[in-house]
C-alpha positions as CSV (number, residue, x, y, z in Angstrom):
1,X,-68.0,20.7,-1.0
2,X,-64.3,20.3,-0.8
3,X,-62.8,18.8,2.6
4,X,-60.4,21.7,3.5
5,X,-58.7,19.0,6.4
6,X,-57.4,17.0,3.4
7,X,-54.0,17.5,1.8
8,X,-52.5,15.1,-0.8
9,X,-49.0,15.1,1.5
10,X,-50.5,14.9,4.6
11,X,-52.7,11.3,3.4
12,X,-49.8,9.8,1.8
13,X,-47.7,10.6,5.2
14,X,-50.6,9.2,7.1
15,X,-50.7,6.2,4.8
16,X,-46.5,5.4,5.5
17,X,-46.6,6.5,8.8
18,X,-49.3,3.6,9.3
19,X,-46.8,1.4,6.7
20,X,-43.7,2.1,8.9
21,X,-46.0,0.9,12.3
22,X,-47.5,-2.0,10.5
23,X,-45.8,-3.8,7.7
24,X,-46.5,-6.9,8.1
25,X,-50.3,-5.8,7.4
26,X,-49.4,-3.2,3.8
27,X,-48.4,-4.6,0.9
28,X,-48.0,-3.0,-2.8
29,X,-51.4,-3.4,-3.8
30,X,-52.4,-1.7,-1.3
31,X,-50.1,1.5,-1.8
32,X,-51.4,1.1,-5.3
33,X,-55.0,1.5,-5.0
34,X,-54.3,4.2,-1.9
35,X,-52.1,6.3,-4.2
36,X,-54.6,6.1,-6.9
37,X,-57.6,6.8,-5.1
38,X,-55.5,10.0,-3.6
39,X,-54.8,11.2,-7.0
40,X,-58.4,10.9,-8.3
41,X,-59.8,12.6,-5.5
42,X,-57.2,15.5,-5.8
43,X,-58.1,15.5,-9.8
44,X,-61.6,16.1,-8.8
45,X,-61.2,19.4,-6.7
46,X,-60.9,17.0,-3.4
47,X,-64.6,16.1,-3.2
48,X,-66.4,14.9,-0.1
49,X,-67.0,11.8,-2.0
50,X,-66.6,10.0,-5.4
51,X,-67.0,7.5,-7.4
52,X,-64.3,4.7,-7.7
53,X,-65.4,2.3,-9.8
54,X,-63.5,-1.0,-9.7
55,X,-62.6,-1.6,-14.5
56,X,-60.8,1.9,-14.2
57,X,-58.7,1.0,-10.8
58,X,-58.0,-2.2,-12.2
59,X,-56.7,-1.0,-15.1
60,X,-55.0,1.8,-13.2
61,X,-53.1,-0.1,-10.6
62,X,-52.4,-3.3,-13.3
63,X,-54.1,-5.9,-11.0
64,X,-55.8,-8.5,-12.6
65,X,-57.9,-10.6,-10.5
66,X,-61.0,-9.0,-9.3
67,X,-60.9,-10.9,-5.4
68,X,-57.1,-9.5,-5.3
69,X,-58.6,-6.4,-5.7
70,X,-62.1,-6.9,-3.1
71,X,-59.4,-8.3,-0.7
72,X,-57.2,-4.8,-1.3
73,X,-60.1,-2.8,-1.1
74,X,-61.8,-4.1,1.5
75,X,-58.4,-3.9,3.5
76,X,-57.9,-0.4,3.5
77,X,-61.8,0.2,4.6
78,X,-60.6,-1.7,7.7
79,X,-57.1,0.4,8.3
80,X,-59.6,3.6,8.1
81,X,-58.1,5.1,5.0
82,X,-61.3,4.6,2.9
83,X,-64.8,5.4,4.2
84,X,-67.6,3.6,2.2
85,X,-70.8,5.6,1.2
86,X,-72.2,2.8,-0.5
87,X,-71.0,-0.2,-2.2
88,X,-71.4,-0.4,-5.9
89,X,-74.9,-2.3,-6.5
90,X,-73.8,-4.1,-10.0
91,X,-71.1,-4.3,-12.2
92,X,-72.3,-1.2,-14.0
93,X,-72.0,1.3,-10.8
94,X,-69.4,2.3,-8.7
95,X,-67.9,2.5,-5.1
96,X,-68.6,5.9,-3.5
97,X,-65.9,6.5,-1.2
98,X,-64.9,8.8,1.0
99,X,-60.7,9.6,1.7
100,X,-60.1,9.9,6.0
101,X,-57.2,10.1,7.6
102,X,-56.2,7.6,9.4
103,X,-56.6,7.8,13.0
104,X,-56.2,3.8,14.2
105,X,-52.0,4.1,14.3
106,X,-50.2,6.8,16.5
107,X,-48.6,9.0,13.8
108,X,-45.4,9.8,16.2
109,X,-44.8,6.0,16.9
110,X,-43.9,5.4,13.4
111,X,-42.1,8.8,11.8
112,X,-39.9,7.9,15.3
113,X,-39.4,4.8,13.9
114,X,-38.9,5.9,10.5
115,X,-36.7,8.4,11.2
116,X,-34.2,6.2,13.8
117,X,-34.3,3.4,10.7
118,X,-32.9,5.9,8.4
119,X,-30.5,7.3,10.9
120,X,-29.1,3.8,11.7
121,X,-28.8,3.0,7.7
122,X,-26.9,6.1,7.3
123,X,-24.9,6.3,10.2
124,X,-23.9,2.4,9.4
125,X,-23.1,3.2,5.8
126,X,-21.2,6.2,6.5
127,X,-18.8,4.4,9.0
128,X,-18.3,1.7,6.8
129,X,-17.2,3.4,3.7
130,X,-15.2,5.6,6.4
131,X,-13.1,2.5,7.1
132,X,-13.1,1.0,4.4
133,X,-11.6,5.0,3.0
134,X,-9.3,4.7,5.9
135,X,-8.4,0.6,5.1
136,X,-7.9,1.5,1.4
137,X,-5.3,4.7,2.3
138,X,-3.6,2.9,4.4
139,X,-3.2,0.1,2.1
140,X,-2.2,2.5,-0.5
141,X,0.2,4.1,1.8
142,X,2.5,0.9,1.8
143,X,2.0,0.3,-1.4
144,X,3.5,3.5,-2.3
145,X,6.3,3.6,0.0
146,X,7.9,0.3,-0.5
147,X,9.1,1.3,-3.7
148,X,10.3,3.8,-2.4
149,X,11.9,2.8,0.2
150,X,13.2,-0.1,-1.8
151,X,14.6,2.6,-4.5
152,X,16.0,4.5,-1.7
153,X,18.7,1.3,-1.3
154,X,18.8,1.0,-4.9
155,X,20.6,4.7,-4.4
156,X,22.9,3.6,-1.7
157,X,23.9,0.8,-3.4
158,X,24.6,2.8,-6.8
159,X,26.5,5.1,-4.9
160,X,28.9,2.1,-2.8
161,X,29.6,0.6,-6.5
162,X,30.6,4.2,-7.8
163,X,33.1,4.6,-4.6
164,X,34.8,1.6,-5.7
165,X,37.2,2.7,-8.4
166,X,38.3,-0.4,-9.6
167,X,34.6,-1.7,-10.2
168,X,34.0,1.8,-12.2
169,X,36.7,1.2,-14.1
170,X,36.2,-2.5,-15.2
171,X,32.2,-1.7,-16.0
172,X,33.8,0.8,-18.5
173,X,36.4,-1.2,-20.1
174,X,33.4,-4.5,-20.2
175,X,31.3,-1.8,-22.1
176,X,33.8,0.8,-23.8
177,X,32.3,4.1,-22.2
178,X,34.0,6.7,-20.3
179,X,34.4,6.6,-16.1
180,X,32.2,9.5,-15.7
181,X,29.3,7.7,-18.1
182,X,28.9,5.0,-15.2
183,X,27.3,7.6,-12.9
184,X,25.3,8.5,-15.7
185,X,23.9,5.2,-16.4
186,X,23.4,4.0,-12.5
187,X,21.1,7.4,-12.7
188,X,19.1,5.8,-15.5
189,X,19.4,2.3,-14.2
190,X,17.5,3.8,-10.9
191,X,14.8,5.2,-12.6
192,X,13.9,2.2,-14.2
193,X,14.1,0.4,-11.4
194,X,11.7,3.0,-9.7
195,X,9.3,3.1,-12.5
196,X,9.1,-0.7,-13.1
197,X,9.0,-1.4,-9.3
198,X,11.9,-4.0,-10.1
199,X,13.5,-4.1,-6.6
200,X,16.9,-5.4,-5.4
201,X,17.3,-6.6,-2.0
202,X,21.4,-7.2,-2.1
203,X,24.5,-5.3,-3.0
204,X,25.5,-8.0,-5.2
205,X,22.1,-8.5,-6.9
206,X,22.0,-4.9,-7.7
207,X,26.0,-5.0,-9.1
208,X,24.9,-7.9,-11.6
209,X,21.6,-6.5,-12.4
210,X,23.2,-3.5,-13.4
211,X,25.7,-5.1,-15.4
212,X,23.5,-6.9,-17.7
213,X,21.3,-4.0,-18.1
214,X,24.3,-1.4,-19.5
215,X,25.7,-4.1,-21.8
216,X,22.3,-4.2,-23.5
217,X,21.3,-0.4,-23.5
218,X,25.8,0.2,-24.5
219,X,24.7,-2.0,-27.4
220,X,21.9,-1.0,-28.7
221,X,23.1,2.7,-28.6
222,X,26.0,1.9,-30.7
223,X,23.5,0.2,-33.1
224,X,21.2,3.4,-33.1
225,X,24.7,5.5,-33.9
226,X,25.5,3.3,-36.6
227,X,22.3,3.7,-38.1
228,X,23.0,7.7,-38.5
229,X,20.9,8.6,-35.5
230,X,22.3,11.0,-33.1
231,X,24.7,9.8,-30.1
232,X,23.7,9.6,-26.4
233,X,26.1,12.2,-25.3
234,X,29.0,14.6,-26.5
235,X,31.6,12.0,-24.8
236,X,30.4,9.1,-27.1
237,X,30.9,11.3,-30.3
238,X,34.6,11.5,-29.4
């Protein structure tokens, strides 16, 4: 007849609870041979008692040595998870064995236990990747607004050179554009500041910077007009 007190969730609780309160005593064989004995017993309509005969455990569970196994065995008899009918008489019968639940370790104690080590785990994870979250923003925060604040100068500066007529007009004579082109190409000049993160820290650094920069853009435009493609802009067609 069927032990209505058993249920397959409530053994294999029973068996961690006693895991959790006792680990220095459980080891895999152990959950192993448990597991399987749980699962035979539940395959066989949870009987009272059944047969467990050691060649088809072994095989089961993968251990090899037969005293690994007596040791395993004999271990969870003493725990109180198995109840031994009667010990196998030769190598041709098998174990009858009863599933209990174990009564020897306080279930509470241990699910407590359980339960605060997971807690702690979590909590501990969660408030490191929270900082390191927090770290990582704020990292990217300045990353981001140096540029930024660096192209914001680059502006200013663009817009001192453009108030000085006489530098306007000796950047256009140098590179044979129009006075209104200059703005033009301080405008383009920013942006690839900005997008290549190339910042000036000086007035004077920006001035030659810029310099170099539109004699080699002036001239490869004329190249690209010579070569029958269209012009920059309406002026340069003049």
């Amino acid at each position: 007849m069927a032990d209505e007190k058993l249920d397959y969730f409530k053994l294999m609780r029973d068996f961690w609870d006693y895991a959790f309160k006792n680990p220095e005593c459980i080891k895999p064989n152990h959950c192993a041979v448990y597991a399987y004995a749980v699962e035979t017993c539940n395959r066989l309509g949870w009987k009272e008692k059944f047969g467990f005969p050691t060649s088809m455990v072994l095989e089961a569970v993968g251990i090899k040595s037969y005293s690994v196994y007596k040791k395993t065995f004999d271990d969870l008899v003493s725990f109180g998870f198995f109840e031994v009918v009667e010990y196998s008489k030769n190598q041709y019968s098998a174990n009858i064995i009863a599933l209990k639940e174990n009564y020897k370790a306080p279930v509470k104690a241990p699910v407590k236990a359980h339960e605060k080590h997971l807690s702690k785990h979590v909590s501990t994870h969660l408030t490191t990747h929270s900082e390191y979250n927090k770290t990582l923003k704020q990292e990217n925060s300045k990353d981001h607004l140096k540029p930024l604040n660096e192209n914001l100068k680059n502006l200013n500066f663009g817009k001192e050179l453009l108030e000085s007529p006489g530098w306007v007009e000796t950047i256009a004579m140098q590179n044979r554009i129009l006075l209104e082109e200059v703005a033009q190409w301080i405008e383009s000049f920013n942006t690839k500041l900005f997008t290549e993160c190339d910042v000036k820290i000086s007035r004077q650094d920006y001035a030659g910077h810029f310099s170099r920069w539109l004699s080699g853009e002036v001239s490869k435009t004329k190249k690209t007009n010579q070569n029958g493609k269209p012009e920059i802009t309406n002026e340069r067609n003049r």
